[in-house]
C-alpha positions in Angstrom: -40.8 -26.2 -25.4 -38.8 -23.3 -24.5 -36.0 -21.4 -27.2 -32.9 -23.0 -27.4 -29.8 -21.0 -27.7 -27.0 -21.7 -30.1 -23.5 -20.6 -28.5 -20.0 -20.0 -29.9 -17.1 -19.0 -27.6 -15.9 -16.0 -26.4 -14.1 -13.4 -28.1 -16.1 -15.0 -31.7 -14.5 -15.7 -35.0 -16.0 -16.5 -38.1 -16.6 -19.8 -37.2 -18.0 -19.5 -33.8 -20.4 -17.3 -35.2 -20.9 -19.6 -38.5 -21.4 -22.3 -36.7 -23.6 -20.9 -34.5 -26.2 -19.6 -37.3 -25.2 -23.1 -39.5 -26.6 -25.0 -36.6 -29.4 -23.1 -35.4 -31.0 -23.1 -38.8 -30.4 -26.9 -39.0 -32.0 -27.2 -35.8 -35.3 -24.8 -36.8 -35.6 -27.0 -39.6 -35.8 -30.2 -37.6 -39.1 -28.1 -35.7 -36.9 -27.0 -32.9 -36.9 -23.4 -32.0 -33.4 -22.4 -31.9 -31.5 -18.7 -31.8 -28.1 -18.2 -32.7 -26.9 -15.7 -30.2 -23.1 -14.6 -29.6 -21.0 -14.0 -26.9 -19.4 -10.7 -28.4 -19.7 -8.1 -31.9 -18.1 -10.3 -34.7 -14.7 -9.1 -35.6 -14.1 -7.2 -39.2 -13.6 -10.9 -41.1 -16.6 -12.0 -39.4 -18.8 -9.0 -40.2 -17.4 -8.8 -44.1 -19.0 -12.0 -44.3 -22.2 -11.1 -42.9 -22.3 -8.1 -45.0 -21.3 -10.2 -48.2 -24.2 -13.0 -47.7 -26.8 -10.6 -46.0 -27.1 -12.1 -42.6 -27.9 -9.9 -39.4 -25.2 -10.4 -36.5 -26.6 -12.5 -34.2 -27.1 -11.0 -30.6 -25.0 -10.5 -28.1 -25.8 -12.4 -24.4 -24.1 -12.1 -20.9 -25.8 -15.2 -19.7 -28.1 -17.9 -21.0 -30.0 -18.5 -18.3 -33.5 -19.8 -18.1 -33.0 -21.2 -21.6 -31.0 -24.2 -22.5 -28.2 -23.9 -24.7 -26.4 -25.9 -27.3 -22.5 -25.2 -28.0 -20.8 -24.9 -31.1 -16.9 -24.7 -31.8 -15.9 -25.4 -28.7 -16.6 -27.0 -25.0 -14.2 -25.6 -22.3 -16.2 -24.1 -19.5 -14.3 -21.2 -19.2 -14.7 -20.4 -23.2 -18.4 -20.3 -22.9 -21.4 -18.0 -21.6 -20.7 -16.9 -17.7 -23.5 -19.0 -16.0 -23.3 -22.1 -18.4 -22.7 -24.1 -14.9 -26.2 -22.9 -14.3 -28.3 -24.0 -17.7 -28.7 -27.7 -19.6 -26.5 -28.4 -22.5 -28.2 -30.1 -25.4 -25.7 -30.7 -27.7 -21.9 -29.8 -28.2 -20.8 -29.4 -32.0 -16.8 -28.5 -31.7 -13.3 -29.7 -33.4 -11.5 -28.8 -30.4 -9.8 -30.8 -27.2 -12.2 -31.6 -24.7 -11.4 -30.3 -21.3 -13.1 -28.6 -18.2 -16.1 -29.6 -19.4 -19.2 -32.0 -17.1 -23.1 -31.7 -17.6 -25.5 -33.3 -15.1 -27.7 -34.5 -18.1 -27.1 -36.8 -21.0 -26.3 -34.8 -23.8 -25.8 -35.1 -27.7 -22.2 -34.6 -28.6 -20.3 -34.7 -31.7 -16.5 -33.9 -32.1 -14.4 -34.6 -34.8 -10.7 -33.3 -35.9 -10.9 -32.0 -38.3 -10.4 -28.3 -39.7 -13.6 -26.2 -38.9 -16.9 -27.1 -37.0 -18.6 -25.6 -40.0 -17.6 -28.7 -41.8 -19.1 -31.2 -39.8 -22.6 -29.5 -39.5 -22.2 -29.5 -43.6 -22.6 -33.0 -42.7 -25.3 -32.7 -40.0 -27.2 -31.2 -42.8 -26.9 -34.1 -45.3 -27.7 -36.4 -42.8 -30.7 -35.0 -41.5 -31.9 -34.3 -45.4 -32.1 -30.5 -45.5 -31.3 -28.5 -47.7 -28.9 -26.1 -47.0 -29.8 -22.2 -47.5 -27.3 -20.1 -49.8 -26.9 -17.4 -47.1 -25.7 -19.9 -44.3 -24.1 -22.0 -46.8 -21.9 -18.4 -47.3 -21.3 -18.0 -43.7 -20.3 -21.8 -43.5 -18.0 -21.7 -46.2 -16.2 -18.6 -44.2 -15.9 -19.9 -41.4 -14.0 -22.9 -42.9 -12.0 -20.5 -45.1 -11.0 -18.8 -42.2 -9.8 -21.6 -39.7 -8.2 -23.2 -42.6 -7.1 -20.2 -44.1 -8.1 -21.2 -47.1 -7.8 -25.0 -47.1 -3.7 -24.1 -46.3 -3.2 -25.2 -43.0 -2.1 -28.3 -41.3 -5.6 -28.8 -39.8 -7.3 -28.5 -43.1 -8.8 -32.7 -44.0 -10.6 -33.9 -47.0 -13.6 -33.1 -45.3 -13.0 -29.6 -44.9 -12.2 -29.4 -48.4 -15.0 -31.5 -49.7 -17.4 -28.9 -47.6 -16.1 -26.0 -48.5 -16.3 -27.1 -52.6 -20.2 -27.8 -51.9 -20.8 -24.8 -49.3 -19.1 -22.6 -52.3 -21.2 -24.0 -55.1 -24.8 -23.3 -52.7 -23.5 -20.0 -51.8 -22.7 -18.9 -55.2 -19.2 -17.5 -54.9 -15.8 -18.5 -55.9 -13.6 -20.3 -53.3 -10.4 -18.9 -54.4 -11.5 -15.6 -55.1 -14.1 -15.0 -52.1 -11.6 -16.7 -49.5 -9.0 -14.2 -50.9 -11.2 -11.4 -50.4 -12.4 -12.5 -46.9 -8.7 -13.5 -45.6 -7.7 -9.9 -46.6 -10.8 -8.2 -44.7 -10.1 -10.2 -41.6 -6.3 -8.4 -41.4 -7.4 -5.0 -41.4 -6.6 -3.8 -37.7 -7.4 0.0 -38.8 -6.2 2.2 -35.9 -7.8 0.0 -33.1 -6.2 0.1 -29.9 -3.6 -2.8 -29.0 -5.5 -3.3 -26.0 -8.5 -4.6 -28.6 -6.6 -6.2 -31.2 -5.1 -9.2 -28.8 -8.8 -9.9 -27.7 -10.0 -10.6 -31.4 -9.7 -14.0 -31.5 -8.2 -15.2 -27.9 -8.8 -17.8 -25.9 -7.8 -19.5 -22.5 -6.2 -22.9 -21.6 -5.9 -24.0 -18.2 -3.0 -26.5 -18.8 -2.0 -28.2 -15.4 -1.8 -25.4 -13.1 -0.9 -23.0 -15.4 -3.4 -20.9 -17.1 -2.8 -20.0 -20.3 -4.2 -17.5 -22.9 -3.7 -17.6 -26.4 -4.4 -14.9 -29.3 -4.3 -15.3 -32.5 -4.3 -12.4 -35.8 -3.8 -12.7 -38.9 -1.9 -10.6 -41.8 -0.7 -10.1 -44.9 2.3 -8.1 -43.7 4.0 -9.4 -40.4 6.4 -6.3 -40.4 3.8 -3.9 -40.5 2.1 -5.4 -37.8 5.4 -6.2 -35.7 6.0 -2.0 -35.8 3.1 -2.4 -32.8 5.2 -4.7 -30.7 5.8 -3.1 -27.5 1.7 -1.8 -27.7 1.2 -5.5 -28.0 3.4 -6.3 -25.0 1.9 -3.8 -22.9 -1.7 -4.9 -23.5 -0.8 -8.3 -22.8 0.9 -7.4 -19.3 -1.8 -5.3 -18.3 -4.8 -8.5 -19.3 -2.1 -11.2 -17.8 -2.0 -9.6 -14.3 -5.8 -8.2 -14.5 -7.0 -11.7 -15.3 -5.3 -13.9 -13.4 -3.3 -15.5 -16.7 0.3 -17.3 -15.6 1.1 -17.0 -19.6 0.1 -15.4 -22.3 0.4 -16.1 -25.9 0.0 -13.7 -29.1 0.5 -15.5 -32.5 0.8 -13.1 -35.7 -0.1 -15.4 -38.8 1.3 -14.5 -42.0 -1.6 -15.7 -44.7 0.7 -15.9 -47.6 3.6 -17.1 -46.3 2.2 -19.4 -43.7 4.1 -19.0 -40.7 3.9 -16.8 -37.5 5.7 -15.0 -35.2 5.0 -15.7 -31.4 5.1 -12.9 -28.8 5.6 -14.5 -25.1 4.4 -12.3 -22.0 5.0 -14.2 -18.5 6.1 -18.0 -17.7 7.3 -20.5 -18.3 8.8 -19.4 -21.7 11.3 -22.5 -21.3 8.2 -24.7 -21.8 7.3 -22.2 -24.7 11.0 -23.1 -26.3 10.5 -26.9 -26.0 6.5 -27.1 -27.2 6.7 -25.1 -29.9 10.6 -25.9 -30.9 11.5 -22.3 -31.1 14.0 -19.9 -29.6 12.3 -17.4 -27.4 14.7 -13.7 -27.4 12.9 -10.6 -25.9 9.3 -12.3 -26.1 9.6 -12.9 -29.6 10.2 -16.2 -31.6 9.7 -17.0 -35.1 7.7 -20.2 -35.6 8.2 -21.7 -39.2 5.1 -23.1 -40.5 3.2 -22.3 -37.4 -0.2 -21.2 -38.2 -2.7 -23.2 -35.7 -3.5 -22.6 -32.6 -5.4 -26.0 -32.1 -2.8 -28.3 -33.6 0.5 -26.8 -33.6 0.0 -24.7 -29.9 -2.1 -25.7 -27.8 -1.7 -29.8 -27.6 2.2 -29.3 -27.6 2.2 -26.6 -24.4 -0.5 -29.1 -22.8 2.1 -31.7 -22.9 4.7 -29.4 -21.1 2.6 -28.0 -18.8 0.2 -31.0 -17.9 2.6 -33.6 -18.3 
């Protein structure tokens, strides 16, 4: 049997990547020969965690093709690896909508809504009796501590905590005081060009007719990050009209205090206004308690746009 390949999105984050190497050695363990692979570097969260637990970056593919693949942390054809229309999908692991998304072949496929994919394959593990390594137990536990930001946002469900409390305890690290340190890495933009910063963690929605892309970065000072906003405005512009995007979407998460503010490049911003319940003035809003893409972004502009 040929190598299987273990997918996360586009554009990774920490749990694309986690997920990715959480389910591949799950799936090498059940006799299976299984790569995680990635479909971009890992950002500076994602790589602080690598570094932390001592785990190689998986590498980085164009296309998948003649292997088949299996997809973690998300589904959306336009997410994935460029000629996924062109391989078999084995199995889909992912907490997020399902949309765009058909295979000619039955396929294994487990979604669940809750906080972080890592989560669920915590689960996979138990199920399948085996034992969990402390190195991908670290990387797990990131990624949950990352799309929960540390068990603090809406999305966050007694399963993402109980994981995180047993991925912690495997790993060998504090929760509080490793998810602290990790949080903090993952906001350090450095002097990197605008232009690289809103393609850290972004990804696109086609919603209706309207296709929508939406970033997402995290801080620990908003402010300091807000001094870039016309840098910001003019990358997102420039990747609106190169790719083809009707709207596009940058949220700035505040860690501490748990909210965001939204910068809006293109149309419609009205449906932006009534989603999201926020007052759009010179692309920026202020979202109070915003601090998911997945449940407080994206199924509310769906609605708008689709509805």
């Amino acid at each position: 049997m040929s190598k299987v390949l273990v997918i996360g999105h586009r554009n990774p984050d920490t749990d694309a990547i986690g997920s990715a190497i959480g389910l591949a050695r799950l799936e090498q363990a059940l006799r299976v020969d299984a790569e995680a692979v990635a479909l971009g570097k890992p950002g500076r969260e994602t790589a602080f965690a690598l570094d932390h637990f001592g785990l190689p970056a998986p590498r980085v593919i164009e296309h998948a093709s003649p292997h088949d693949v299996m997809l973690v942390d998300h589904n959306e054809r336009q997410q994935s690896v460029a000629d996924i229309a062109d391989v078999t999908v084995r199995k889909v692991i992912d907490h997020h909508r399902i949309a765009n998304f058909e295979t000619a072949a039955p396929l294994y496929m487990r979604v669940e809504p809750v906080g972080c994919t890592c989560s669920i394959l915590t689960r996979m593990y138990a199920e399948s009796e085996v034992e969990i390594p402390a190195d991908t137990a670290g990387i797990m536990l990131s990624a949950i501590i990352s799309d929960t930001l540390l068990l603090n946002s809406p999305t966050t469900t007694d399963s993402d905590r109980i994981a995180a409390e047993e991925l912690a305890t495997i790993a060998g690290v504090d929760l509080e005081d490793y998810g602290n340190q990790l949080l903090r890495a993952g906001t350090e933009l450095g002097d990197q060009p605008a232009s690289s910063i809103i393609g850290l963690d972004a990804k696109t929605f086609t919603m209706g007719s309207v296709s929508v892309r939406v970033a997402q970065l995290t801080t620990v000072d908003a402010d300091a990050v807000l001094v870039r906003r016309d840098e910001f405005f003019e990358a997102m512009a420039t990747e609106k009209e190169t790719a083809g995007h009707d709207l596009f979407l940058l949220l700035i998460t505040d860690v501490i205090a748990c909210d965001s503010d939204l910068l809006v490049v293109g149309e419609p911003v009205d449906a932006v206004e009534r989603a999201l319940g926020v007052t759009v003035a010179d692309r920026h809003a202020f979202g109070k308690g915003i601090v998911s893409r997945k449940k407080q972004i994206v199924p509310q502009l769906t609605e708008q746009l689709a509805g």
